[in-house]
C-alpha positions in Angstrom: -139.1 89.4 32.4 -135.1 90.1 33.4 -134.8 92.9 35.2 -131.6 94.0 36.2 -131.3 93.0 39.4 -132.1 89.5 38.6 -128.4 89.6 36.2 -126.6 91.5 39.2 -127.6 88.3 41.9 -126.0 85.8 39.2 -123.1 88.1 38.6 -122.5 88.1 42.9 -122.4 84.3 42.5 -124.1 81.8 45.0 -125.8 83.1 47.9 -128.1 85.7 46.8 -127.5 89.4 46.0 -124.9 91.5 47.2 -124.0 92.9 50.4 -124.4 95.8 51.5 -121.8 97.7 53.0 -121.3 100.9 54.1 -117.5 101.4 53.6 -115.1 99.6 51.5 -113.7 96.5 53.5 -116.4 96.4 55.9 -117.2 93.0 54.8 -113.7 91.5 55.7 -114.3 93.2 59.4 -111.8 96.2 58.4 -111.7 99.4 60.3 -113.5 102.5 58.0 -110.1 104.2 57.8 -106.5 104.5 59.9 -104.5 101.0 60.4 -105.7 98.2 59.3 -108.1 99.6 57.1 -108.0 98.9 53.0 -105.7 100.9 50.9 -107.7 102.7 48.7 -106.8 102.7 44.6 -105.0 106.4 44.5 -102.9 105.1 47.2 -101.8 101.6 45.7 -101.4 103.2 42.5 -98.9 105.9 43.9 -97.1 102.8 45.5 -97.3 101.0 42.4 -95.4 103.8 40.4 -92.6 104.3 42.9 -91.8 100.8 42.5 -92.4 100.7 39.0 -90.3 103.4 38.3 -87.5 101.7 40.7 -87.7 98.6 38.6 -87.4 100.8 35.5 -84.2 102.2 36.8 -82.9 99.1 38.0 -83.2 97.4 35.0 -81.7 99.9 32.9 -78.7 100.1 34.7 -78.1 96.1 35.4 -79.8 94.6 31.5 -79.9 97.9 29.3 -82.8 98.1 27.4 -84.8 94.5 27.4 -88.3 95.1 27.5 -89.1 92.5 30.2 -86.7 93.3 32.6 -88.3 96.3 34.7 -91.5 93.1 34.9 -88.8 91.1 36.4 -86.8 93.1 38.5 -90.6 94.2 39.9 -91.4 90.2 40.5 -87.9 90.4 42.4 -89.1 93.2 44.3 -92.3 91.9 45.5 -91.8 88.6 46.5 -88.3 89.7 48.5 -90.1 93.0 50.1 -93.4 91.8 51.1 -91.7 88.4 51.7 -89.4 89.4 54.1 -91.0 92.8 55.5 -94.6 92.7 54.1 -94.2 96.1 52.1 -92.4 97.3 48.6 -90.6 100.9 48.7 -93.8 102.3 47.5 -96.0 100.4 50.2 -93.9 101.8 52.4 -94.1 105.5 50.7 -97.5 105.3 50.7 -98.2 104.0 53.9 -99.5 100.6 53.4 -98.6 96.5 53.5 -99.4 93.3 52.5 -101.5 90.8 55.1 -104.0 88.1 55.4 -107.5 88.7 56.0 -106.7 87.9 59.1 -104.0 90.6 60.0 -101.3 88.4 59.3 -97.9 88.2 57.1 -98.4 86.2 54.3 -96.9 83.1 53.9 -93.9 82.3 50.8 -96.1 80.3 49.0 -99.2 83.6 49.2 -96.6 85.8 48.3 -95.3 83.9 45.2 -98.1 83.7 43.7 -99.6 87.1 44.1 -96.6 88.6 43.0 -96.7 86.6 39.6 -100.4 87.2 39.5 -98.9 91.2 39.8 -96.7 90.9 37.0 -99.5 89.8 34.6 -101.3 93.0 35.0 -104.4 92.1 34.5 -105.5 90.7 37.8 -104.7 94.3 39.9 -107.1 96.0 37.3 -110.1 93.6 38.0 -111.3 94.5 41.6 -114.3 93.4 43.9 -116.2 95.7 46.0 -113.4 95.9 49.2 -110.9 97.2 46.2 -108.8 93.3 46.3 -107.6 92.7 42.8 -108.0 89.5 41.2 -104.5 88.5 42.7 -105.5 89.2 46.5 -108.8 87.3 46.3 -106.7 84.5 44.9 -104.2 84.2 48.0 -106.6 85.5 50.4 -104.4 88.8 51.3 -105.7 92.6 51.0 -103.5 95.9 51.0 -103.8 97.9 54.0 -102.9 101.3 55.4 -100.6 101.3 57.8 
């Protein structure tokens, strides 16, 4: 017979069953809380709607009302903010940055392609256990507090 925990092992993929963890982003050797540590959902999401809103107000003054613009002018945002200084305006509101698993600034190509991976919208929603959407897991960054 199936039992439940037999379907969670596939769904954790090869290797066995999940790990345990005691706090979110212990597996990636983050700190439980302070700097470093990962940037919990409440706090992305408040960054997300300062720069959302930004976008909004952006595109309304430089393309009217076109319904992809604010997606655009948010690419725009990401890939020169976190580019350049590794935070948006609401990373930096919030109190957070984009890095490598390894501590680092990511490189162009990493910030590219998360950033397109943002706009889509559906990768942010789909998270793992250490809160990494589907477009951090794909360029091997994570949001962390600052």
């Amino acid at each position: 017979m199936v039992d439940r925990r037999d379907l969670g092992s596939w769904l954790d993929g090869p290797g066995g069953g999940a790990v345990v963890q005691d706090f979110v982003g212990q597996r990636l050797g983050r700190p439980r809380e302070g700097d470093g540590s990962v940037a919990r959902f409440g706090r992305r999401l408040g960054g997300l709607v300062v720069d959302w809103v930004i976008a909004l107000v952006i595109a309304r003054a430089m393309f009217g009302a076109s319904s992809l613009a604010p997606v655009g002018v948010l690419l725009v945002e990401h890939v020169l903010l976190v580019g350049t200084v590794g935070a948006t305006i609401g990373h930096r509101v919030f109190g957070m940055r984009v890095e490598t698993l390894q501590g680092e600034h990511p490189g162009p190509l990493k910030v590219v392609v998360r950033s397109v991976l943002l706009a889509l919208a559906i990768p942010p929603l789909v998270m793992d256990a250490d809160q990494r959407g589907l477009h951090d897991k794909a360029v091997g960054t994570v949001v962390a507090r600052r």
